[in-house]
Biopython code that builds the backbone (N, CA, C, O; Angstrom):
import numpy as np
from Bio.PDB.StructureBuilder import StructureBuilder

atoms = [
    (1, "UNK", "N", (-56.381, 16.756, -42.488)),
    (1, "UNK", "CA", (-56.362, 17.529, -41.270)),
    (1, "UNK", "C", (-56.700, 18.979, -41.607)),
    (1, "UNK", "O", (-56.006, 19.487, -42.487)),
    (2, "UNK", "N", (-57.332, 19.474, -41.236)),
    (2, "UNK", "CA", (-57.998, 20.697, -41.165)),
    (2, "UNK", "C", (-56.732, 22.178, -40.963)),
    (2, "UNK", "O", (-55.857, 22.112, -40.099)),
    (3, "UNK", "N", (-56.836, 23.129, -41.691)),
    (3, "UNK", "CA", (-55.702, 24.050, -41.328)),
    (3, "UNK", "C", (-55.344, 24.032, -40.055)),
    (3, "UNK", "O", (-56.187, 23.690, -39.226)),
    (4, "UNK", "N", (-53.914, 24.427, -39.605)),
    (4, "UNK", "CA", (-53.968, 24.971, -38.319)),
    (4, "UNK", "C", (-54.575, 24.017, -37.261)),
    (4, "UNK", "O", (-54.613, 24.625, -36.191)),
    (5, "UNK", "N", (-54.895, 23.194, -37.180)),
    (5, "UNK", "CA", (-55.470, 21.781, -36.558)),
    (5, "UNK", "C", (-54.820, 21.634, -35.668)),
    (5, "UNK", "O", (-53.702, 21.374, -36.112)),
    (6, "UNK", "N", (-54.796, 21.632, -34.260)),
    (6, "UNK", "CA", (-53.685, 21.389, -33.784)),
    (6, "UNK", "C", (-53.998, 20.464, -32.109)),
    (6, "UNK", "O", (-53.326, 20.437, -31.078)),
    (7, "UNK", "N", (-55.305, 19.805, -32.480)),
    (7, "UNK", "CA", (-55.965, 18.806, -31.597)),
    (7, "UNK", "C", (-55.592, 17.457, -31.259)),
    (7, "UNK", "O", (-55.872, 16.709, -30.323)),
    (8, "UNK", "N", (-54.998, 17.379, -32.118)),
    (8, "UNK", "CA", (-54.394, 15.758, -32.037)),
    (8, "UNK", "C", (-55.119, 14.516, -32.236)),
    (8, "UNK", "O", (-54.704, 13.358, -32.208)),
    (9, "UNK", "N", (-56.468, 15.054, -32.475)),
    (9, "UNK", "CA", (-57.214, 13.736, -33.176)),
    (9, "UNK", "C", (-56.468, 12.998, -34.712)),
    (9, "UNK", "O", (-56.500, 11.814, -35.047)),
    (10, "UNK", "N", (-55.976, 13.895, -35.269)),
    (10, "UNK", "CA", (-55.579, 13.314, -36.389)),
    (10, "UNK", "C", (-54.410, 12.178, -36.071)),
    (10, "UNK", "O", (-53.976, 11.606, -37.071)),
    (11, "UNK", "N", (-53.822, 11.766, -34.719)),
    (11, "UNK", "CA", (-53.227, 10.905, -34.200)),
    (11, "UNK", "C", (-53.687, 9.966, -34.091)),
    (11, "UNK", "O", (-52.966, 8.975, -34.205)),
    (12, "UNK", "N", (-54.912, 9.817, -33.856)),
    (12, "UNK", "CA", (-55.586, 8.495, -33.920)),
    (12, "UNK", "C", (-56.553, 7.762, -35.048)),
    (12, "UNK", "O", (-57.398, 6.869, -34.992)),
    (13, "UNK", "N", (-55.909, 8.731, -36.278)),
    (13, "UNK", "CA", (-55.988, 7.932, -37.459)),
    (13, "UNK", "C", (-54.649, 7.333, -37.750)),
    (13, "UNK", "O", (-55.008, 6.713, -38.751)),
    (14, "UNK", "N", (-53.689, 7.116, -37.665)),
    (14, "UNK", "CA", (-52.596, 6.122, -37.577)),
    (14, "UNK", "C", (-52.191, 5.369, -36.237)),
    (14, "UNK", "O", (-51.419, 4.412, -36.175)),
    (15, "UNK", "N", (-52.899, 6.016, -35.104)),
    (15, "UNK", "CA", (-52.648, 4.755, -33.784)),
    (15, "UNK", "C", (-53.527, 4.554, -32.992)),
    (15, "UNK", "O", (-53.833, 5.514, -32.284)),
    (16, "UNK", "N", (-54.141, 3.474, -32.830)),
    (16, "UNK", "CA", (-55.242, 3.063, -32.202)),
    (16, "UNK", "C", (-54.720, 3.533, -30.495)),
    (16, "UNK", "O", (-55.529, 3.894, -29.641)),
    (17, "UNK", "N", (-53.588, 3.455, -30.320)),
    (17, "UNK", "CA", (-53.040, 3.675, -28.918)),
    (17, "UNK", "C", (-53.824, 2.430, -28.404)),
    (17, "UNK", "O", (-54.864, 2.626, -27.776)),
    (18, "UNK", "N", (-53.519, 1.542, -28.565)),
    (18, "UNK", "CA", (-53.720, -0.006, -27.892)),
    (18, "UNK", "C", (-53.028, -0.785, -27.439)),
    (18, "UNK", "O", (-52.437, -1.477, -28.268)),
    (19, "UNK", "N", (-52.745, -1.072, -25.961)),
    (19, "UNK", "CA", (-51.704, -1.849, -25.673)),
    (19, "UNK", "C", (-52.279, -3.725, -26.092)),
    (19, "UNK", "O", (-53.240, -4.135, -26.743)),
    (20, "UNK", "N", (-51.134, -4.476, -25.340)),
    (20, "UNK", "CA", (-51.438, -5.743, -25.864)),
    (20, "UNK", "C", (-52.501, -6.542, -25.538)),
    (20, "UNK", "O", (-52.859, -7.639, -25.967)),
    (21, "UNK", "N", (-53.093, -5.561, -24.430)),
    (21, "UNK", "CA", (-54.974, -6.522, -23.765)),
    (21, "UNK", "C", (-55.557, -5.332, -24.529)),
    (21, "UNK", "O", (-56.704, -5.390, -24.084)),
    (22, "UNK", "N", (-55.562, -4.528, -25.180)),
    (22, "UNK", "CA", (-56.588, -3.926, -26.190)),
    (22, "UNK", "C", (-57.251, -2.451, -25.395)),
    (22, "UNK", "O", (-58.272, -1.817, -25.662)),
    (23, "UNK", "N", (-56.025, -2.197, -24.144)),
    (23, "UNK", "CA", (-56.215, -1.178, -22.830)),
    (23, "UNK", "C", (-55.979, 0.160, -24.061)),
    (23, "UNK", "O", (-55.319, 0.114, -25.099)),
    (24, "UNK", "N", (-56.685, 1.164, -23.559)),
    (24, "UNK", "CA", (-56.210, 2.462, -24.291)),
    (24, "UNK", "C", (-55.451, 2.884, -23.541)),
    (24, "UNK", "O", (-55.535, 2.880, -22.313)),
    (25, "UNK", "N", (-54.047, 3.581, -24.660)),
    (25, "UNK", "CA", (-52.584, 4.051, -23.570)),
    (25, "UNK", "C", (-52.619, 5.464, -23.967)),
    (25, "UNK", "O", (-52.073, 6.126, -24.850)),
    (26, "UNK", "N", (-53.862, 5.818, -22.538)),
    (26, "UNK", "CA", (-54.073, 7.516, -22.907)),
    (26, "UNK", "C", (-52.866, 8.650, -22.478)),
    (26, "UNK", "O", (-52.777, 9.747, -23.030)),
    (27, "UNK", "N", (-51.937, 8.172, -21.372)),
    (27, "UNK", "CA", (-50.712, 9.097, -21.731)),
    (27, "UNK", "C", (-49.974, 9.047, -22.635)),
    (27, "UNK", "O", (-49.497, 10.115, -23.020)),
    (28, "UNK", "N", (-49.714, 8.186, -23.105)),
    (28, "UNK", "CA", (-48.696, 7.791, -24.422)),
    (28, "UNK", "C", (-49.826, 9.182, -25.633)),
    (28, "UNK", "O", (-49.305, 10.253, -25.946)),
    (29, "UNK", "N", (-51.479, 8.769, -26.159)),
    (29, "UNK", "CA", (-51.808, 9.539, -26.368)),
    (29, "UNK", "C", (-51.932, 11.079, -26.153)),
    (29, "UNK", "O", (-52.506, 11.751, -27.010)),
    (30, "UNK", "N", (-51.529, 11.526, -25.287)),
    (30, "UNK", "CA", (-51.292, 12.783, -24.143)),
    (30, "UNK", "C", (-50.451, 13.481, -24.525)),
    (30, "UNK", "O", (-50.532, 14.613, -25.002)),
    (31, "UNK", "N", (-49.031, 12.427, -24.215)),
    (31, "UNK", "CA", (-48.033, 12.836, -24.531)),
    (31, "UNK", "C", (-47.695, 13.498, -26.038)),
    (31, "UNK", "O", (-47.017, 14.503, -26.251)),
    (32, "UNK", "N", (-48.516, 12.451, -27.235)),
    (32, "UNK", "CA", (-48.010, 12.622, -28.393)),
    (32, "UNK", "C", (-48.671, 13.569, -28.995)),
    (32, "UNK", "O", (-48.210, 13.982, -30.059)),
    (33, "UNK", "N", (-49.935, 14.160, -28.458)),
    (33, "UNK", "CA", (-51.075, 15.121, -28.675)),
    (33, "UNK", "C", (-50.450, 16.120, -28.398)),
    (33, "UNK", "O", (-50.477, 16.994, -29.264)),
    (34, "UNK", "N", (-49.791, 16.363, -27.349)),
    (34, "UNK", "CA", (-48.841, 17.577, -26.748)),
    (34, "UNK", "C", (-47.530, 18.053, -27.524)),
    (34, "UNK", "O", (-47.005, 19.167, -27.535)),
    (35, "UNK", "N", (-47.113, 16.727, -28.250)),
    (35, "UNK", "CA", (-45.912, 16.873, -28.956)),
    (35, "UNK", "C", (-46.078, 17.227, -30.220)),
    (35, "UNK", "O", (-45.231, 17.900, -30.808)),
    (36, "UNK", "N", (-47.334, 16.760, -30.856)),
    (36, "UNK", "CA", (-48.053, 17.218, -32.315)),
    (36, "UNK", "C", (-48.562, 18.981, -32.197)),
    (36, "UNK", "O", (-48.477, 19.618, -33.247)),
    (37, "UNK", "N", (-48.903, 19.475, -31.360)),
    (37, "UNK", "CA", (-49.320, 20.686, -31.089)),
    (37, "UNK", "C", (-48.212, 21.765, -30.714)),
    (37, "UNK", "O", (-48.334, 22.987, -30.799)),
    (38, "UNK", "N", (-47.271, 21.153, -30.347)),
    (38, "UNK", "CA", (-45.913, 22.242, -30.485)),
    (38, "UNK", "C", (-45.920, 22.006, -31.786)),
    (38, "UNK", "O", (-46.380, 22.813, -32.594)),
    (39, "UNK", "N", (-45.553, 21.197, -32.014)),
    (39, "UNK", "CA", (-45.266, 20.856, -33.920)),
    (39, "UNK", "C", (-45.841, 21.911, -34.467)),
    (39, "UNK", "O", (-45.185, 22.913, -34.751)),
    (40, "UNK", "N", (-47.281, 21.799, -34.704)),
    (40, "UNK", "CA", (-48.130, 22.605, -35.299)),
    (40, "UNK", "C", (-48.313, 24.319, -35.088)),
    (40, "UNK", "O", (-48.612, 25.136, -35.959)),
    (41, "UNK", "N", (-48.037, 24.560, -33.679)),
    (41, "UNK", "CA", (-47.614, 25.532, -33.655)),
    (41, "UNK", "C", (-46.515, 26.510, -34.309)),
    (41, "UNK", "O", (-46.626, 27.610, -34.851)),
    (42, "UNK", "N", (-45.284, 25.583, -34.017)),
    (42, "UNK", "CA", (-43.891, 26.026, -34.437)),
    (42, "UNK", "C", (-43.976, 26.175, -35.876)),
    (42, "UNK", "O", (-43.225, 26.965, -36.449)),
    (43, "UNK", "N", (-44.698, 25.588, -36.412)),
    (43, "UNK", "CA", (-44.442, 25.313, -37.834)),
    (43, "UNK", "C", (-45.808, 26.272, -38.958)),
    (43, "UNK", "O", (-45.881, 26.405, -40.180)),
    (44, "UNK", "N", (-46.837, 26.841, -37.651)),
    (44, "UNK", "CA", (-48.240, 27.427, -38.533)),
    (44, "UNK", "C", (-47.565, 28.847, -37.557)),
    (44, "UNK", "O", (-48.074, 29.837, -38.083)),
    (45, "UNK", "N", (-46.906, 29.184, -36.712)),
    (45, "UNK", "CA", (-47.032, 30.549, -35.940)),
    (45, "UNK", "C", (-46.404, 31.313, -36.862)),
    (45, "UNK", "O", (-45.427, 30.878, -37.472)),
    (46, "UNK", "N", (-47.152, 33.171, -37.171)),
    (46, "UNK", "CA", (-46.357, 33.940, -38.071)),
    (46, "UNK", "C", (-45.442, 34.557, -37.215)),
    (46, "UNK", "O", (-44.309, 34.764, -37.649)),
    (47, "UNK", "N", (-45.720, 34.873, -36.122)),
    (47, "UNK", "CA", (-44.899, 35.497, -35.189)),
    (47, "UNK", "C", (-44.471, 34.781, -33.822)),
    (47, "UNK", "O", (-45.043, 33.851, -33.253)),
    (48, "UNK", "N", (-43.257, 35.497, -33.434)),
    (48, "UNK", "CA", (-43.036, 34.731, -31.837)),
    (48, "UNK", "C", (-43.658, 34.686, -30.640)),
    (48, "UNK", "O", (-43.643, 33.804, -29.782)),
    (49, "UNK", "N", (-44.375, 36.051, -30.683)),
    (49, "UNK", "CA", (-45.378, 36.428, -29.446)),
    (49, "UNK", "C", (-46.865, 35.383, -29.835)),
    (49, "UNK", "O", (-47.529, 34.825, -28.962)),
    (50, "UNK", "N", (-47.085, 35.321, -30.979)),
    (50, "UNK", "CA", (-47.866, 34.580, -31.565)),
    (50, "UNK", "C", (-48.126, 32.767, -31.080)),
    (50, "UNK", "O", (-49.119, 32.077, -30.849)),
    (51, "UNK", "N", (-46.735, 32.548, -31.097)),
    (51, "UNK", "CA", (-46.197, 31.104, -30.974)),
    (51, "UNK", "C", (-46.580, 31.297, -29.253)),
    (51, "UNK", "O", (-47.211, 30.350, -28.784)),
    (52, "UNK", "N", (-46.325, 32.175, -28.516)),
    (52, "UNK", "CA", (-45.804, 31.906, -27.545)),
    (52, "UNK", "C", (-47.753, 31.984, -26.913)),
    (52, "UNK", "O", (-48.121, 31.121, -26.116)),
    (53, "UNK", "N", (-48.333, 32.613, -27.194)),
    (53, "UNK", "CA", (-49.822, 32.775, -26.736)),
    (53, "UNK", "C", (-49.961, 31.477, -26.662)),
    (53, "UNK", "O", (-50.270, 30.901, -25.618)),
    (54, "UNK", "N", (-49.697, 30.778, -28.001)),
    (54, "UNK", "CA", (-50.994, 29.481, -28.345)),
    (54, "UNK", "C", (-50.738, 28.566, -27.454)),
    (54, "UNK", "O", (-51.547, 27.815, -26.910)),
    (55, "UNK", "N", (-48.811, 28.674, -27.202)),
    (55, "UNK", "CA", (-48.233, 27.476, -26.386)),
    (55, "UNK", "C", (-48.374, 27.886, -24.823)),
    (55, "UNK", "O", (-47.716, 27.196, -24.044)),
    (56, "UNK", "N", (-49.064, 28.804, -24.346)),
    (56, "UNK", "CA", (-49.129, 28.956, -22.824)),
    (56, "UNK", "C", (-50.401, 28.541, -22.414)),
    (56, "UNK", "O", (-51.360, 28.887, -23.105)),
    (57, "UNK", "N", (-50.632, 27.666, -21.127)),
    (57, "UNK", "CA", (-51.916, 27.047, -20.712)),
    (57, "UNK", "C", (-52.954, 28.174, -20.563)),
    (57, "UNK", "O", (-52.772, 29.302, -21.023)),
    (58, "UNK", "N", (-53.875, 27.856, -19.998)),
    (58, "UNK", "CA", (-54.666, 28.636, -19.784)),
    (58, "UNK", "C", (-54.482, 29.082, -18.225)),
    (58, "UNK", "O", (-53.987, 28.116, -17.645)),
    (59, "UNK", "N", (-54.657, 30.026, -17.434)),
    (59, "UNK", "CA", (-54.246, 30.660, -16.180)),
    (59, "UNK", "C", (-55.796, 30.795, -15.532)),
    (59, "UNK", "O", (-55.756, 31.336, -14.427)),
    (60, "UNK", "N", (-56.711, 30.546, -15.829)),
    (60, "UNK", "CA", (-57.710, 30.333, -15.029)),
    (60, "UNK", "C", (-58.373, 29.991, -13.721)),
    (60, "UNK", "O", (-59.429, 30.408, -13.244)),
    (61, "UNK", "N", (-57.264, 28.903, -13.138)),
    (61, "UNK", "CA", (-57.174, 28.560, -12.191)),
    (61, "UNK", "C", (-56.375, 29.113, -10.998)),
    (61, "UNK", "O", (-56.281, 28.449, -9.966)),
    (62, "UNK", "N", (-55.613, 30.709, -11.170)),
    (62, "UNK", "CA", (-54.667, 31.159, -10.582)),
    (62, "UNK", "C", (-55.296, 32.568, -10.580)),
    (62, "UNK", "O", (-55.042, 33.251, -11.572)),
    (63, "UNK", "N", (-56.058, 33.100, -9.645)),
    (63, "UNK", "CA", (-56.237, 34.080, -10.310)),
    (63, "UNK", "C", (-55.054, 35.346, -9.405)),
    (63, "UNK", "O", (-55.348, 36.532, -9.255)),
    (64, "UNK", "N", (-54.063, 34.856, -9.033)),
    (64, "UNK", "CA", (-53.030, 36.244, -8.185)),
    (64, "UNK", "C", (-52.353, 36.027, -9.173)),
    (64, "UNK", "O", (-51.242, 35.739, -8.730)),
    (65, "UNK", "N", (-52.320, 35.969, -10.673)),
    (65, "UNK", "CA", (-52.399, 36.304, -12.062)),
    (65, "UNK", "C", (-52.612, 37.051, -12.926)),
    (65, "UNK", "O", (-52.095, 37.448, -13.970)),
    (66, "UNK", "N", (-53.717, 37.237, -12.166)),
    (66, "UNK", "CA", (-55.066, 38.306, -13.320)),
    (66, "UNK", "C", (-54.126, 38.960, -13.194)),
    (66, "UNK", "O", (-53.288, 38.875, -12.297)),
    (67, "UNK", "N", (-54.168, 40.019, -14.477)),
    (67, "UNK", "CA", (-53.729, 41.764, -14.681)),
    (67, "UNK", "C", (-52.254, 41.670, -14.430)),
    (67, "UNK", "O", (-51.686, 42.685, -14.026)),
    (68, "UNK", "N", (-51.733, 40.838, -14.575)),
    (68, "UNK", "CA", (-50.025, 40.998, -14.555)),
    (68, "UNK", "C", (-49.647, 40.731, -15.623)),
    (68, "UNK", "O", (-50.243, 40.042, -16.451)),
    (69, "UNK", "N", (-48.212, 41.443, -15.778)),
    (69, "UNK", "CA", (-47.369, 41.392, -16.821)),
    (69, "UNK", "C", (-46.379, 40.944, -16.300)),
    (69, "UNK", "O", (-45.998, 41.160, -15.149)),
    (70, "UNK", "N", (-45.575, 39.874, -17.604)),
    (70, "UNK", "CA", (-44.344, 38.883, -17.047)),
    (70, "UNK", "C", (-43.235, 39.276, -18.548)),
    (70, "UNK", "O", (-43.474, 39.963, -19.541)),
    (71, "UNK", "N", (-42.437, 38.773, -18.288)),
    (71, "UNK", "CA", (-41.269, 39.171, -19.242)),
    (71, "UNK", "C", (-40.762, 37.809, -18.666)),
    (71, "UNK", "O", (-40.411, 37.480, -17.533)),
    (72, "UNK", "N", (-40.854, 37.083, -19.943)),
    (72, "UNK", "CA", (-40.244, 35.327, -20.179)),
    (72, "UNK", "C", (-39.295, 35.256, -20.711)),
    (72, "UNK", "O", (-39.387, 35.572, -21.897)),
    (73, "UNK", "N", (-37.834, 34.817, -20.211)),
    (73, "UNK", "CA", (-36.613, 34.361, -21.267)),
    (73, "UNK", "C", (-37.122, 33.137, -21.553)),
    (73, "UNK", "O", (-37.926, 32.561, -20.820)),
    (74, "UNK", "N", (-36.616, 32.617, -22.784)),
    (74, "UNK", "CA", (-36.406, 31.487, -23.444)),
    (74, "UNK", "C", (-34.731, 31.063, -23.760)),
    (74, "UNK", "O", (-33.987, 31.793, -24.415)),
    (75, "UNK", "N", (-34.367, 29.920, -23.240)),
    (75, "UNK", "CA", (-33.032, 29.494, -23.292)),
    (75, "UNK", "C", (-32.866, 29.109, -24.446)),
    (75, "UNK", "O", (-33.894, 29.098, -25.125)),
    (76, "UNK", "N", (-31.168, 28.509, -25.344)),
    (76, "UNK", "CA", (-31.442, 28.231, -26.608)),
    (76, "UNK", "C", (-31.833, 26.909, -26.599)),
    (76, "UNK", "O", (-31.729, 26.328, -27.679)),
    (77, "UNK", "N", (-32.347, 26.150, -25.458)),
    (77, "UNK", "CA", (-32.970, 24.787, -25.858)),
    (77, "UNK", "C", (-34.684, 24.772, -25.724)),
    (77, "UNK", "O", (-35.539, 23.898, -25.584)),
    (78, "UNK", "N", (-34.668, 26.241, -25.848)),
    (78, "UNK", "CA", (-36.435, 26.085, -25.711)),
    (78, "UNK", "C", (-36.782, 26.115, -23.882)),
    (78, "UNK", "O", (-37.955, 26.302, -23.555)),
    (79, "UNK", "N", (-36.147, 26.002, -23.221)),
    (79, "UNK", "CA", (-36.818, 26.028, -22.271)),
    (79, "UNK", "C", (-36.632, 27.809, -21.416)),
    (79, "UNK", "O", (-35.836, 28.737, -21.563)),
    (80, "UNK", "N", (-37.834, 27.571, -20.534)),
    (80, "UNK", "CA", (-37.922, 28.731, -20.081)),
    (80, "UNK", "C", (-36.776, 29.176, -19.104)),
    (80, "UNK", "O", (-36.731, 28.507, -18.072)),
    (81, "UNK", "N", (-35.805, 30.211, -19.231)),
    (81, "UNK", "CA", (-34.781, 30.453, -18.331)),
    (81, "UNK", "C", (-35.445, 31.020, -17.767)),
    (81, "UNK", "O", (-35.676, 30.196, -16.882)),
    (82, "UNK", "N", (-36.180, 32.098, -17.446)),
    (82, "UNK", "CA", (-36.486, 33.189, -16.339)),
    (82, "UNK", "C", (-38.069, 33.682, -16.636)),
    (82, "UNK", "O", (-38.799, 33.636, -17.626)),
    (83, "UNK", "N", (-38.192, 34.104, -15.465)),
    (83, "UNK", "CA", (-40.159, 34.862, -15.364)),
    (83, "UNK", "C", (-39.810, 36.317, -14.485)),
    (83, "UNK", "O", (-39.629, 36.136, -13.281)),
    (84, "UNK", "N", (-39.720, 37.501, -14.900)),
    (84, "UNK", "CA", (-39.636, 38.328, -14.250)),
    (84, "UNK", "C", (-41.007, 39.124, -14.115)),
    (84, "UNK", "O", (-41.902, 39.011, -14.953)),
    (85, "UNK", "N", (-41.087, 39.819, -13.155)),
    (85, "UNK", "CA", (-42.836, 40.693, -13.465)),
    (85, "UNK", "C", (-42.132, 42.056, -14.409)),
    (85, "UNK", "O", (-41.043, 42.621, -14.311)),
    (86, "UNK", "N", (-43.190, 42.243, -15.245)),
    (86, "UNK", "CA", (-43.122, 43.194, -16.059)),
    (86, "UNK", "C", (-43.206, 44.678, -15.551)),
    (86, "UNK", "O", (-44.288, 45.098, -15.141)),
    (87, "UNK", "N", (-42.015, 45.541, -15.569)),
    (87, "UNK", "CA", (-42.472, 46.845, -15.136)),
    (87, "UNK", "C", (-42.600, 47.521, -16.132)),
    (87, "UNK", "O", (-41.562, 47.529, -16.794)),
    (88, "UNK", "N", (-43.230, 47.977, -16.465)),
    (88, "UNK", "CA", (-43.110, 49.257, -17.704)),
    (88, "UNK", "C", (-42.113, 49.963, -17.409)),
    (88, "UNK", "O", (-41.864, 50.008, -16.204)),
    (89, "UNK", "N", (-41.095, 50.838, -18.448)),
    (89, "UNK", "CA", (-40.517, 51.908, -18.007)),
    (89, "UNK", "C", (-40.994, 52.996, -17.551)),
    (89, "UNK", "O", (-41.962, 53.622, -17.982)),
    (90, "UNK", "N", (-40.033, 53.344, -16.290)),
    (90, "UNK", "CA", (-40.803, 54.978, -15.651)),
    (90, "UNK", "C", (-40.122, 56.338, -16.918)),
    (90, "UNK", "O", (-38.991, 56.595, -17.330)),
    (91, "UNK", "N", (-41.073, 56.746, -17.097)),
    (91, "UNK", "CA", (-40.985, 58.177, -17.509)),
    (91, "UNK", "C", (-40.349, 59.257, -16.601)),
    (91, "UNK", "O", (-40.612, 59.435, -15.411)),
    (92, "UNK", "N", (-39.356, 60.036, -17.460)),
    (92, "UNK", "CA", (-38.685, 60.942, -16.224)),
    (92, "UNK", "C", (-39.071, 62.181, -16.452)),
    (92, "UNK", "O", (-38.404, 63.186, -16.203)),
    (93, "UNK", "N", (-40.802, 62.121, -17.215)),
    (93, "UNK", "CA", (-40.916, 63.512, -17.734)),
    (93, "UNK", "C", (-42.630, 63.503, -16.883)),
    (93, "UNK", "O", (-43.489, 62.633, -17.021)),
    (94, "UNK", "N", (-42.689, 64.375, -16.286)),
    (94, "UNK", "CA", (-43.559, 65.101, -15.761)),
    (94, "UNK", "C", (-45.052, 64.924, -15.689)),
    (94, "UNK", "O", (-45.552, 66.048, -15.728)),
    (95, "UNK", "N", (-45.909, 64.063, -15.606)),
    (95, "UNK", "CA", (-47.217, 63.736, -15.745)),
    (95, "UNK", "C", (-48.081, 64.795, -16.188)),
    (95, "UNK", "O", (-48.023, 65.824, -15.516)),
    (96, "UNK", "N", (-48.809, 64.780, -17.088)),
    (96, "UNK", "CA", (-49.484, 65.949, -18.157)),
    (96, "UNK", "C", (-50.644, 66.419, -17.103)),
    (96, "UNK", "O", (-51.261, 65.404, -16.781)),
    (97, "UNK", "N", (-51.139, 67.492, -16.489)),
    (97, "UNK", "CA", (-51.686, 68.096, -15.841)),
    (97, "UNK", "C", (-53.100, 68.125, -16.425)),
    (97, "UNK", "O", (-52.930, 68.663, -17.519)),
    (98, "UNK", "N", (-54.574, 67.807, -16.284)),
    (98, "UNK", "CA", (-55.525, 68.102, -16.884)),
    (98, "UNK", "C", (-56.650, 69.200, -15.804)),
    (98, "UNK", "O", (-56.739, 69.440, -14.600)),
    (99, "UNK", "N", (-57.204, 69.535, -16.784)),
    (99, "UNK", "CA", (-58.223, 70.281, -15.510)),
    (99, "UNK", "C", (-59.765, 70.309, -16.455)),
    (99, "UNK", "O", (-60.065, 70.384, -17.647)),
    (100, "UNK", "N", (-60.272, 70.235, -15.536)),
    (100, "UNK", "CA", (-61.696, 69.988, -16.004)),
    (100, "UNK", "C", (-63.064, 71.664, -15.324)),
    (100, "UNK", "O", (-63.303, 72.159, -14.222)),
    (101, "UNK", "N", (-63.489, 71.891, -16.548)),
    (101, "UNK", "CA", (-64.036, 73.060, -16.203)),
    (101, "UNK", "C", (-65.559, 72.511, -16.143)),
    (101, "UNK", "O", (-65.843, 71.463, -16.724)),
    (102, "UNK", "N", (-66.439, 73.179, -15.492)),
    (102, "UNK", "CA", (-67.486, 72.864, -15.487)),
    (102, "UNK", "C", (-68.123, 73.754, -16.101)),
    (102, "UNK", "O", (-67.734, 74.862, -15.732)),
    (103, "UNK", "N", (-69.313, 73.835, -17.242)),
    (103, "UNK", "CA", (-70.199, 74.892, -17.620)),
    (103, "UNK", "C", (-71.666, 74.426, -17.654)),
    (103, "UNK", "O", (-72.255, 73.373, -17.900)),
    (104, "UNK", "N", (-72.057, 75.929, -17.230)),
    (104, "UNK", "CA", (-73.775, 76.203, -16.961)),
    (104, "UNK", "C", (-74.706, 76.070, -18.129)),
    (104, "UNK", "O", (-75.914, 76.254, -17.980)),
]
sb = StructureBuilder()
sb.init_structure("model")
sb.init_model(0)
sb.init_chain("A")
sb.init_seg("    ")
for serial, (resi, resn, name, xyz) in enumerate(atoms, 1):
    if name == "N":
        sb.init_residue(resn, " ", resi, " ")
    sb.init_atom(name, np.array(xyz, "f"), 0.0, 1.0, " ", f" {name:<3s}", serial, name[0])
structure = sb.get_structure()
């Protein structure tokens, strides 16, 4: 398996995923592709923010998404407790004034 691999083909060098009429059991495959790729994650991520990129879908399809920031708890069983929107902290200091001169 290739570094960092985390496709799940290498699953179907030990299981044909064949039921008993010779049907392919593509959720069972699905499932275990999904379960090999946390694996691989958890176990190749150097960091947590790291872990947490690879394991979030893609948002493509949502776009009242775009350009937001979220702040995710994680419970201690792994699952997600909370999604809050991200505010940055407000500054209680004074916005820096610029001025722009024009020359001839």
């Amino acid at each position: 398996m290739p570094k960092g691999d985390a496709s799940g083909f290498v699953l179907k060098q030990v299981s044909a995923y064949r039921d008993e009429y010779d049907g392919f059991q593509e959720s069972t495959h699905e499932n275990d592709s999904y379960a090999f790729s946390s694996f691989v994650v958890a176990n190749t991520a150097s960091h947590p923010a790291d872990a947490m990129k690879r394991l979030l879908p893609g948002f493509s399809g949502c776009p009242a998404l775009y350009g937001k920031s979220f702040a995710i708890s994680i419970n201690d069983k792994g699952n997600v407790a909370s999604v809050e929107p991200f505010l940055p902290p407000v500054s209680s200091e004074r916005p820096l004034a610029f001025q722009a001169t024009a020359t001839h």
